[in-house]
C-alpha positions as CSV (number, residue, x, y, z in Angstrom):
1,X,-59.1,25.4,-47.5
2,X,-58.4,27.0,-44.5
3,X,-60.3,27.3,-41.1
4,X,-57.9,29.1,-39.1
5,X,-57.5,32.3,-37.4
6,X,-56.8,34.0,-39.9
7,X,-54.4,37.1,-39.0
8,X,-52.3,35.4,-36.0
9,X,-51.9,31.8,-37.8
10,X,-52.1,32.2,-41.6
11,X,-50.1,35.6,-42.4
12,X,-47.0,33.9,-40.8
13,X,-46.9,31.5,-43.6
14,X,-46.4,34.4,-45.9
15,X,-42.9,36.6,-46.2
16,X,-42.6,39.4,-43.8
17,X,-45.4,38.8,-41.7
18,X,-46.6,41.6,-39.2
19,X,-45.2,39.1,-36.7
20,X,-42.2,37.1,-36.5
21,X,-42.2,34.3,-38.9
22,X,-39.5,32.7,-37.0
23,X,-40.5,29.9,-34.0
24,X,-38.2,28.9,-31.5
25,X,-38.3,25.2,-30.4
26,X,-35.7,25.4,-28.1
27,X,-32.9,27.8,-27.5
28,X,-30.8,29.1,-30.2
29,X,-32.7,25.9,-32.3
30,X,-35.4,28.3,-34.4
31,X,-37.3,27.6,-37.9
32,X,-38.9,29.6,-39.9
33,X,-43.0,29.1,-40.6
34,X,-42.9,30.8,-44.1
35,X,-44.4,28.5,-47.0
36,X,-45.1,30.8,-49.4
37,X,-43.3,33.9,-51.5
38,X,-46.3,36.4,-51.2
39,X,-46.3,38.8,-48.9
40,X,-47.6,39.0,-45.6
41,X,-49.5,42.6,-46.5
42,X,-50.4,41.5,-50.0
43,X,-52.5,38.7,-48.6
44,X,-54.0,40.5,-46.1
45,X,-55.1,43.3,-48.6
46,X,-56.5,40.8,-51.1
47,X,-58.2,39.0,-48.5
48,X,-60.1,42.4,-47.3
49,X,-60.7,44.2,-50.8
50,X,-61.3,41.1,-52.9
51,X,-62.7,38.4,-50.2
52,X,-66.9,38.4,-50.2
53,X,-68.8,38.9,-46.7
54,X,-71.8,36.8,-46.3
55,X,-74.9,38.5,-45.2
56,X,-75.7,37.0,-41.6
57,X,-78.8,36.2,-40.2
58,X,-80.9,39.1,-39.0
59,X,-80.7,36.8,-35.4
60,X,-77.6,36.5,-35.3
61,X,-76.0,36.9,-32.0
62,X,-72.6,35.2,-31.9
63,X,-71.3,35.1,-35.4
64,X,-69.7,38.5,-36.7
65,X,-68.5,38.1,-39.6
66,X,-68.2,35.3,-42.2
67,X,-65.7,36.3,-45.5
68,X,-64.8,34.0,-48.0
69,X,-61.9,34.6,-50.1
70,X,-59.7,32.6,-53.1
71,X,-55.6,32.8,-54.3
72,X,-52.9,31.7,-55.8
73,X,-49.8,31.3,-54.3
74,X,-46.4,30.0,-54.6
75,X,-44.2,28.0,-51.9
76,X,-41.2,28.7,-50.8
77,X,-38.6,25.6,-49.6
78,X,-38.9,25.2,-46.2
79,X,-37.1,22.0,-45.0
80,X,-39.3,21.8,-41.5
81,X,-42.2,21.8,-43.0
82,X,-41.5,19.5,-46.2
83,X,-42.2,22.0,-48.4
84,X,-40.4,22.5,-52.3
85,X,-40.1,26.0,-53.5
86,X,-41.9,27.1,-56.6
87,X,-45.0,25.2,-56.6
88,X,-48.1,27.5,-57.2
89,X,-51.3,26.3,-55.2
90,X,-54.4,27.3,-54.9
91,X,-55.5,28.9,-51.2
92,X,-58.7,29.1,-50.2
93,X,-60.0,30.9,-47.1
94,X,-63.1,30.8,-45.2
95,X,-63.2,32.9,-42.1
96,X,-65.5,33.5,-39.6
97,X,-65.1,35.4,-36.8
98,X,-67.5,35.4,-33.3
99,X,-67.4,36.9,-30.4
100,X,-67.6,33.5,-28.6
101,X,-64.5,33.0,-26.1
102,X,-62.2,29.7,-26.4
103,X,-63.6,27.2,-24.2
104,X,-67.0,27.5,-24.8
105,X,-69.5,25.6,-23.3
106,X,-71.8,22.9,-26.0
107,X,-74.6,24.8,-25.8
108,X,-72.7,27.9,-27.2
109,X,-70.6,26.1,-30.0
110,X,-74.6,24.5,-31.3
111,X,-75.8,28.5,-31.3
112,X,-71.9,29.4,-33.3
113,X,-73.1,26.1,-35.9
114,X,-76.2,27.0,-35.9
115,X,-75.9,30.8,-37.1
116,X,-73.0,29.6,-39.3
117,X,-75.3,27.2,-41.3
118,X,-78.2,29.1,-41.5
119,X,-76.6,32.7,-42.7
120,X,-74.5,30.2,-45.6
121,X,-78.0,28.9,-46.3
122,X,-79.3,32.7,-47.0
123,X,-79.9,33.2,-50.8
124,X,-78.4,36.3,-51.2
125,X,-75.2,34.1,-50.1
126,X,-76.0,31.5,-53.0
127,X,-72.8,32.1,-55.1
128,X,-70.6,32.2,-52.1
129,X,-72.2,28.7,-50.5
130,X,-71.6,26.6,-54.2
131,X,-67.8,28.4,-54.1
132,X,-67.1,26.9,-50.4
133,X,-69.3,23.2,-51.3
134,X,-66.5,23.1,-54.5
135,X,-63.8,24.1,-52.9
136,X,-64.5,21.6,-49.6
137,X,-66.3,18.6,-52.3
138,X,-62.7,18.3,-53.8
């Protein structure tokens, strides 16, 4: 379960990413991020046709958007990362995006938690709430 950013750090685990998939540590001394086989475009498609938006609050101020979303995938040996090709796993993503900067003051990340909770809580969110609670129970 994933609570990442999810087009700048998760694509570049997948193959041909929109953005370099290779990190350099030091010159000419690079490794590659990819961990699984999927594509980079496939994901992202299946995670903005197939992945469920959760109503927000009618308040809300700060939160923009929260999608929820569930795959399989297979991994792809990558030595830097300790990873053995051709293991399916199970991925699941829950995203939520705000218009609150980085850095944020307390006061601002209690009104992000706040709006968070209390759009999950909604009922017409119900069957998206008991999918996130299994998939973060485990």
């Amino acid at each position: 379960t994933a609570f990442m950013d999810f087009e700048k750090t998760i694509l570049t685990l997948f193959g041909t990413a929109p953005e370099s998939t290779t990190m350099e540590i030091c010159p000419g001394n690079a490794f590659s991020s990819q961990a699984f086989a999927e594509s980079a475009s496939s994901i992202q498609q299946g995670f903005l046709t197939k992945g469920t938006n959760l109503k927000l609050t009618a308040n809300s101020s700060v939160v923009e958007r929260i999608m929820v979303w569930s795959t399989k995938a297979t991994t792809v040996d990558n030595p830097w990362f300790g990873i053995t090709g051709g293991r399916q796993v199970q991925l699941n993503f829950i995203s939520i995006q705000s218009s609150m900067p980085i850095g944020f003051d307390y006061t601002g990340q209690s009104d992000l938690i706040s709006e968070v909770a209390s759009s999950v809580a909604l009922p017409e969110n119900r069957d998206a709430a008991a999918m996130m609670w299994k998939w973060l129970a485990k």
